[in-house]
Structure formats: C-alpha cells, structure tokens
N, CA and C of each residue as an Amber inpcrd file, in Angstrom:
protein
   273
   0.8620000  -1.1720000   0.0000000   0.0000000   0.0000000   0.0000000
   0.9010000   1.2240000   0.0000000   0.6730000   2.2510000  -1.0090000
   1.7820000   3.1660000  -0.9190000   0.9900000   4.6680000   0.4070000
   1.1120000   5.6850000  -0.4170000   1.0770000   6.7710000   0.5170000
  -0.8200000   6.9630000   0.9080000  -0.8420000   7.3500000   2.0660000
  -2.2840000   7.8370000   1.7970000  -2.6690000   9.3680000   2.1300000
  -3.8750000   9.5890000   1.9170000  -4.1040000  11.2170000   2.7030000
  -5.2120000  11.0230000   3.7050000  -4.5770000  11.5520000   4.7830000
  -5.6750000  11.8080000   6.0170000  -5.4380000  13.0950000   6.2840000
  -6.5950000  13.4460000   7.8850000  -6.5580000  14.3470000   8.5330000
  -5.7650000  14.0550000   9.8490000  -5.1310000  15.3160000  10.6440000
  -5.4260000  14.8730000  11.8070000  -6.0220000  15.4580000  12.6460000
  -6.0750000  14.6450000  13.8880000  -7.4720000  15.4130000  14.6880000
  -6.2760000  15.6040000  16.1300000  -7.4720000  16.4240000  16.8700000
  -7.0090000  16.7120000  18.4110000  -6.9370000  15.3980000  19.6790000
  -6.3580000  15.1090000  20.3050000  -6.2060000  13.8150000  20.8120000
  -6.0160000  14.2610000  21.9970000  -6.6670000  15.1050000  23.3220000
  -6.4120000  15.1590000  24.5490000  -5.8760000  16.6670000  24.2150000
  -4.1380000  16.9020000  24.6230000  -3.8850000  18.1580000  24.5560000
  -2.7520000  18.1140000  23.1280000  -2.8960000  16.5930000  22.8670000
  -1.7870000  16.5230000  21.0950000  -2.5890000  16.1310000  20.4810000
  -2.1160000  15.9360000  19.3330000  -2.7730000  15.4270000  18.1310000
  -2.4430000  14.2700000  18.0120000  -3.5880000  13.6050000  17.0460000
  -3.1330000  12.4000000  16.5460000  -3.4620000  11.8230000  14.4200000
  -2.7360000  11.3470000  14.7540000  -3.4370000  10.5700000  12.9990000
  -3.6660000   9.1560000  13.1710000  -4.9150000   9.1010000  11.9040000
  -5.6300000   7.7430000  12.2480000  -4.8160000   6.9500000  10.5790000
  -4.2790000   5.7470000  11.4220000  -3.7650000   4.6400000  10.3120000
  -4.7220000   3.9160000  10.0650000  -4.4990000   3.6310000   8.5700000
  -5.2020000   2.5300000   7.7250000  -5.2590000   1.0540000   8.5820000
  -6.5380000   0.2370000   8.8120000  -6.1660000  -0.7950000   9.5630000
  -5.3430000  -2.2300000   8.7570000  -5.1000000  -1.8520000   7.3170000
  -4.4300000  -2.4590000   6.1260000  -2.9800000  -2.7540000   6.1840000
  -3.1430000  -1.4960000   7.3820000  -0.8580000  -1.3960000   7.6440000
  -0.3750000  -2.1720000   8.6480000  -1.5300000  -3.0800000   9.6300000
  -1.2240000  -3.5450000  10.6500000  -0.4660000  -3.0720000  11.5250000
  -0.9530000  -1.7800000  11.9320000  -0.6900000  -1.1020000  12.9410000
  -1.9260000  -1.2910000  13.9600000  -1.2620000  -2.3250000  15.2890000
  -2.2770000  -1.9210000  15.9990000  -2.1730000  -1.2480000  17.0910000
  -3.3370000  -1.2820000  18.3250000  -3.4750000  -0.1010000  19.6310000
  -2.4900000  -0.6190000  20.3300000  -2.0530000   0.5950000  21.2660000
  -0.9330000   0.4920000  22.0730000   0.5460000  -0.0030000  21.9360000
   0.7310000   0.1160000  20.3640000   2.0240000   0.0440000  19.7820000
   3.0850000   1.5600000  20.2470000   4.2180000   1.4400000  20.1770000
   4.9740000   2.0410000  20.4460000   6.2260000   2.1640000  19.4490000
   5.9690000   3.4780000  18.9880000   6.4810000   4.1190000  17.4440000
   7.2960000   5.1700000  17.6630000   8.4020000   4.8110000  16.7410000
   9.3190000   6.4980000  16.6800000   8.8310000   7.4780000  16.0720000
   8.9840000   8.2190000  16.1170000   8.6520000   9.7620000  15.2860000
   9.4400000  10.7120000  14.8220000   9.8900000  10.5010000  14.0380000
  10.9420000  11.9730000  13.5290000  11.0140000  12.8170000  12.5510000
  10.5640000  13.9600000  12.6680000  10.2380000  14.7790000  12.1370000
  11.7120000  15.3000000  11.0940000  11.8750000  15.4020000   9.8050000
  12.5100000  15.6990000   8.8790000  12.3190000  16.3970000   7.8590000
  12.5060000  18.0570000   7.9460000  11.9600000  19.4630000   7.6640000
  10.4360000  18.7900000   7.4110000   9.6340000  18.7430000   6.4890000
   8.2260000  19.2410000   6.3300000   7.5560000  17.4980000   6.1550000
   8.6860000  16.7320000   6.8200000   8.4470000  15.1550000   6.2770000
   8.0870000  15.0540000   7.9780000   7.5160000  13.7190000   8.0440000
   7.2110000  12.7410000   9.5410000   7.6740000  11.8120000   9.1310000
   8.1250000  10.8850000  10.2500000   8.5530000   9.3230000   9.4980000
   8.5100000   8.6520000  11.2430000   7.2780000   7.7280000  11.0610000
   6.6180000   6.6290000  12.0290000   7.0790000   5.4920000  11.6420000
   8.0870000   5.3120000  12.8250000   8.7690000   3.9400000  12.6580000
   8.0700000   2.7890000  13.5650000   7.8530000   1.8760000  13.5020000
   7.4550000   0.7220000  14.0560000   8.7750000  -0.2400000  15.1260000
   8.7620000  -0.5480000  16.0290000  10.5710000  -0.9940000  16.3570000
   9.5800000  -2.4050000  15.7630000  11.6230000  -2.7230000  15.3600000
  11.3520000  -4.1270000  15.0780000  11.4470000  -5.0270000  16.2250000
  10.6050000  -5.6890000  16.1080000  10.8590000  -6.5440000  17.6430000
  11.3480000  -7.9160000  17.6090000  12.1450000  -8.1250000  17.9240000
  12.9150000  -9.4030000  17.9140000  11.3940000 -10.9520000  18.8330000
  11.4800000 -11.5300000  18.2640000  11.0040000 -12.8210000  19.0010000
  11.4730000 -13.3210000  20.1910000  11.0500000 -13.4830000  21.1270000
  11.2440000 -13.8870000  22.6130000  11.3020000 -15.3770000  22.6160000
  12.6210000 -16.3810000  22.2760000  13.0700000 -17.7540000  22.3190000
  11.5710000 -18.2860000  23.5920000  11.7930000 -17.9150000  24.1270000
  11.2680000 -18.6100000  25.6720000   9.7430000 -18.6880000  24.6550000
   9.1040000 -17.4990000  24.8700000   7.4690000 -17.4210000  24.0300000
   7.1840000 -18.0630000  23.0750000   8.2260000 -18.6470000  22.4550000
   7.9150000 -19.3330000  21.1640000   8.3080000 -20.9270000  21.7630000
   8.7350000 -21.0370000  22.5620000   8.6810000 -22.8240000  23.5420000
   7.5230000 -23.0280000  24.1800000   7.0360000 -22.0820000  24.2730000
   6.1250000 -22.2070000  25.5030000   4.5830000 -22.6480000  24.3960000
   4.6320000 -21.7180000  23.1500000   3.9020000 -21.9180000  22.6570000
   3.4270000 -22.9810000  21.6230000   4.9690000 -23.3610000  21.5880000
   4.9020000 -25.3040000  20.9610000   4.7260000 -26.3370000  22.0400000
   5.2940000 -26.0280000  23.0090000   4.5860000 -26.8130000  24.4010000
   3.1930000 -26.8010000  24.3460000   2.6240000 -25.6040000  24.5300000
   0.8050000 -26.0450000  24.0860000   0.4160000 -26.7660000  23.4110000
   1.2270000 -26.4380000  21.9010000   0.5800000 -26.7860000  20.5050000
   0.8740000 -28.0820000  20.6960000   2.0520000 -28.8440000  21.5630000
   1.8930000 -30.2590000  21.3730000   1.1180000 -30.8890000  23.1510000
   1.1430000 -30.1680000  23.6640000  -0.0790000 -30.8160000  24.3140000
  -1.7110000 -30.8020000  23.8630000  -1.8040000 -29.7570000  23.5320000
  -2.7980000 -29.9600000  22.6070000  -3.3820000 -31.2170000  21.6880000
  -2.3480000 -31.2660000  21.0480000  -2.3490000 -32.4580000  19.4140000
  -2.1790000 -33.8540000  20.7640000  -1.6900000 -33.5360000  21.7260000
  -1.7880000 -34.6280000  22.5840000  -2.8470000 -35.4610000  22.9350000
  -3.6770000 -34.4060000  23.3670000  -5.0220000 -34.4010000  24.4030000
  -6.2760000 -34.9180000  23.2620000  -5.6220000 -34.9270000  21.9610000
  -6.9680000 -35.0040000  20.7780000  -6.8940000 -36.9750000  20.6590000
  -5.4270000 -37.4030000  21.1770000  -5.3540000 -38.4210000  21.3000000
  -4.9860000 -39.5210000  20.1020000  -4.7770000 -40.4260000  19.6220000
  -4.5420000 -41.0730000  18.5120000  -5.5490000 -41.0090000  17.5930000
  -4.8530000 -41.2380000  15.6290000  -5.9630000 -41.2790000  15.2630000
  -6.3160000 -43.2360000  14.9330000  -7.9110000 -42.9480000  14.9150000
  -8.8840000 -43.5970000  14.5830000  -8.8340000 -44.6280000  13.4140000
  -9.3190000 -45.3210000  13.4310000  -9.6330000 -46.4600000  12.4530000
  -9.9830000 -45.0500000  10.9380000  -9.3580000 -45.6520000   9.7140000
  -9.4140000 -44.5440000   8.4140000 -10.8050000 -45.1990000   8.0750000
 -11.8170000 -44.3690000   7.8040000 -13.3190000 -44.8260000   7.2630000
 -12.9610000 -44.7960000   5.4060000 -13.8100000 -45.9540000   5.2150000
 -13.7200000 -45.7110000   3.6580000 -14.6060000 -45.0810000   3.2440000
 -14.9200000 -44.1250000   2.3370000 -15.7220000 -43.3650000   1.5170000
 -16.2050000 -43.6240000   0.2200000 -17.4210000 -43.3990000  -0.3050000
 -17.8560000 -43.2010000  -1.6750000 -16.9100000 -42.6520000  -2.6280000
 -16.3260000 -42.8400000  -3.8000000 -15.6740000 -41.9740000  -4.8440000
 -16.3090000 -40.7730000  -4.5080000 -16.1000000 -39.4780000  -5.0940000
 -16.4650000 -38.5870000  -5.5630000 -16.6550000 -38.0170000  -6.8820000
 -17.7840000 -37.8880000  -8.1980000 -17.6670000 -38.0270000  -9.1240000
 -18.1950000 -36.4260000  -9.5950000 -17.7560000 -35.9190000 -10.0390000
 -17.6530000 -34.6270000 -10.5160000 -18.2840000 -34.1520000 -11.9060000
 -19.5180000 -34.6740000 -12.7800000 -19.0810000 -34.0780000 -14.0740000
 -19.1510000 -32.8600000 -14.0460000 -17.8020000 -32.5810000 -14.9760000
 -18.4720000 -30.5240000 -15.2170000 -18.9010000 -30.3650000 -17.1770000
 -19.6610000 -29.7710000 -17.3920000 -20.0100000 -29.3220000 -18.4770000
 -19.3880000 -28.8350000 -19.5310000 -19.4920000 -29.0550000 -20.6270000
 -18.4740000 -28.2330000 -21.6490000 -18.8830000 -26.9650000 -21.9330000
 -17.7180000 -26.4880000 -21.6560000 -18.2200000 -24.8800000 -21.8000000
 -17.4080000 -24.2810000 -22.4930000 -17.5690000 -24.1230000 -24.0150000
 -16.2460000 -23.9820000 -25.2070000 -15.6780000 -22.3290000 -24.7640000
 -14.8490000 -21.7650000 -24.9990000 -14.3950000 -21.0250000 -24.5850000
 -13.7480000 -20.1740000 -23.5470000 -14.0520000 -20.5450000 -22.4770000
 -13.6300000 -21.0260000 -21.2130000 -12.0960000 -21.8410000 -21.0740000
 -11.4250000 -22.4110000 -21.9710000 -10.1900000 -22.8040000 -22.1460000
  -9.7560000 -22.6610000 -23.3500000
C-alpha cells in the first residue's frame, strides 16, 4: 500500500493521525517519530522474538495435538464423481 491522505485530529492536549487498519498497525504500539523538515517518518521498532514465548507456545501446541489423542480407524468413503459441463471457450 503506498502513501495515503488523512486528517489529523485533536487527541487530549496533542494530536493524533488515524492509520489505515491495512498497515497492521495496531493499539498500544509504540512508534518512533521523527520529524525531517516538512516530512514525519513513524517507525514501528522491530521486535525481535522472545526464544522462551515461542517454547512455551509449541509446548501447548503439542499438548494440545496430545489431548486429541490417537488417530482412529481410516473410514472408507464413496468416490467422488464430478461431471463438469463443456463450456467452449472457457479454455
């Protein structure tokens, strides 16, 4: 998504501008700001991944897949038979 045009509005005793929710910017993020003569430039920090948060969260994911337990006897099924129509032009 390149540039856009907004307004901004009054926000308490500063101002603020409202982002596109497209940019995945969300609430209570914490952004640089630096103003460069008649330019702004809203930086996002990059945030590194937390080793520990990402164990913790495959620890779930395999207790989880745990708790669902083995699978089951495989059921056999009907074919599935599809005709589709000729429809000249279309390919």
């Amino acid at each position: 998504m390149g540039a856009i045009t907004t307004k901004t509005f009054k926000s308490g005793d500063g101002v603020a501008v409202m982002l596109p929710p497209e940019w995945g910017v969300g609430p209570d993020l914490t952004v640089s700001v630096e103003q460069d003569g008649a330019m702004l430039h809203i930086r996002a920090p990059v945030v590194e991944p937390d080793p520990e948060e990402g164990r913790r969260k495959l620890r779930e994911l395999v207790a989880a897949l745990e708790a669902l337990g083995p699978v089951g006897e495989i059921q056999d099924r009907e074919e599935i038979r599809i005709e589709f129509p000729d429809r000249p032009g279309l390919y």
